[in-house]
C-alpha positions in Angstrom: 15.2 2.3 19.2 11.2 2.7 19.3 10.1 3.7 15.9 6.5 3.9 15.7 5.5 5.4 12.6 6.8 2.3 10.7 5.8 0.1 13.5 1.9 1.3 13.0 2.3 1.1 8.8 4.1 -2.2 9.4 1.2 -3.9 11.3 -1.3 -1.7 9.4 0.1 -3.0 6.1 -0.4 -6.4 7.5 -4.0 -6.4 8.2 -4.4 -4.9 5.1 -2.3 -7.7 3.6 -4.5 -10.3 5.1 -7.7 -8.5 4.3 -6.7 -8.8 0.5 -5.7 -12.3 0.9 -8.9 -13.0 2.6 -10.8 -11.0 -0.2 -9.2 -13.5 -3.1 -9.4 -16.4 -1.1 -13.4 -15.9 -0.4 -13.9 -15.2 -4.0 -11.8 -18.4 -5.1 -14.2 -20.8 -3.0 -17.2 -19.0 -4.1 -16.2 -19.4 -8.0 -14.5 -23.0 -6.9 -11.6 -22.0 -8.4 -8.4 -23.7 -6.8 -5.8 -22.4 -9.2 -4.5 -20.1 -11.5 -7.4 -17.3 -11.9 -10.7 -16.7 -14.2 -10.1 -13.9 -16.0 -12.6 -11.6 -14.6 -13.0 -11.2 -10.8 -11.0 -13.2 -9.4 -7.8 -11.8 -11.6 -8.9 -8.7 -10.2 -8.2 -9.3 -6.5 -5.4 -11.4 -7.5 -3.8 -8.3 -9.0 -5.2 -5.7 -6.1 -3.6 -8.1 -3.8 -0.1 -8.6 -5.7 -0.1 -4.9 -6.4 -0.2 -4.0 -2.6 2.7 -6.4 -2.4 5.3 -4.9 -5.0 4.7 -1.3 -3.3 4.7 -1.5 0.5 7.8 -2.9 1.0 9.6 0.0 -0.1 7.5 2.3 1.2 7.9 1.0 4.4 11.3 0.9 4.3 11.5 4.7 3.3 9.2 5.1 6.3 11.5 3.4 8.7 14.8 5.0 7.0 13.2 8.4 7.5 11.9 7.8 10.8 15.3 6.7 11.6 16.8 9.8 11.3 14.3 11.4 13.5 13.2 14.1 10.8 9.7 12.6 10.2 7.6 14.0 12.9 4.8 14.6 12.6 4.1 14.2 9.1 5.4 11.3 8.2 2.5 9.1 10.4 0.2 11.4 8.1 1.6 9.6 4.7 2.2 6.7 5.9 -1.6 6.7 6.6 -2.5 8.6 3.3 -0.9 5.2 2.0 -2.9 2.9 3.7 -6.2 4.6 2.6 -4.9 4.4 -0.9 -4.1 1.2 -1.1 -7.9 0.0 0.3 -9.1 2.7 -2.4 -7.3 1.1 -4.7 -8.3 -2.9 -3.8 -11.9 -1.3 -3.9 -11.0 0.1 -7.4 -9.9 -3.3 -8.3 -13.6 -4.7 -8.1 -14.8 -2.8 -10.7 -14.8 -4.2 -14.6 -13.8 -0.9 -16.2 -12.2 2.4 -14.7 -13.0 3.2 -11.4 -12.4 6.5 -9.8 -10.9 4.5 -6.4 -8.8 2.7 -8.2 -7.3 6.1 -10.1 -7.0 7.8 -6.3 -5.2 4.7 -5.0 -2.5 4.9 -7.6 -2.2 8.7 -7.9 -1.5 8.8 -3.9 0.4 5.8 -3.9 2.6 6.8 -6.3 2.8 10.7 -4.7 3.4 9.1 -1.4 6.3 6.6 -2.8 8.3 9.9 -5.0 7.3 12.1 -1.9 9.2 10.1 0.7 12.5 9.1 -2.2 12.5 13.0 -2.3 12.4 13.8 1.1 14.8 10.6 2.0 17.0 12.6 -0.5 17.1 15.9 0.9 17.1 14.3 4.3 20.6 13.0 3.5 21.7 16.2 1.7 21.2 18.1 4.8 18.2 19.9 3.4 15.8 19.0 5.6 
C-alpha cells in the first residue's frame, strides 16, 4: 500500500530534522561549545530541535493511520503541510531571546494540527467521517 501523504511528511520531517540538527551543530562550532549547552543560543536550537522531535512522531503516525483508512484526501496533505511550516516558524521563533510571534504560530498550529487529526482519527473510527 502506497501512502503518500505520510510518505511526503515522513521525508519532509526529515530534512527538516536535519536542518535543525545542522542549525545547532553550526552554532556549537561557532561558540566552540562541544557539550552540554550555553544557556542562551545555543539552548535555544537545542530546544527548537528537541521540540520538533517529541511532536512529529505522533503526528506522523496519525497521518499514516488516517491515510490508512483512505478518508484523508485531499486535506490531510494540506495539514500535514500546515505542520511542516509550523514547525520551521517555530525553529525560527526559537532564535529570538524573548517572545516571538513565529514561535507563538508554530505552537498554536502545531498543537491545532496534533488535536485536529486525534479528533478526526476519532470520528474516523466511530464511523463519522
Amino acid at each position: 500500500m502506497l501512502l503518500p501523504v505520510t510518505l511526503t511528511s515522513a521525508a519532509a520531517a526529515a530534512i527538516l530534522n536535519f536542518w535543525l540538527a545542522l542549525r545547532v551543530g553550526q552554532l556549537r562550532v561557532r561558540l566552540k561549545v562541544l557539550h552540554g549547552d550555553d544557556g542562551g543560543p545555543l539552548m535555544q536550537r537545542m530546544r527548537a530541535h528537541a521540540n520538533f522531535i517529541e511532536y512529529t512522531p505522533i503526528v506522523l503516525i496519525l497521518i499514516a493511520a488516517i491515510e490508512m483508512t483512505g478518508k484523508g484526501a485531499p486535506w490531510l496533505a494540506w495539514v500535514a503541510a500546515a505542520y511542516m511550516l509550523a514547525r520551521i516558524a517555530h525553529a525560527f521563533g526559537m532564535d529570538s531571546a524573548t517572545g516571538s510571534k513565529w514561535r507563538a504560530l508554530g505552537i498554536v498550529v502545531t498543537m491545532l494540527v496534533m488535536l485536529g487529526l486525534a479528533v478526526a482519527g476519532t470520528l474516523i473510527v466511530l464511523g463519522v467521517i
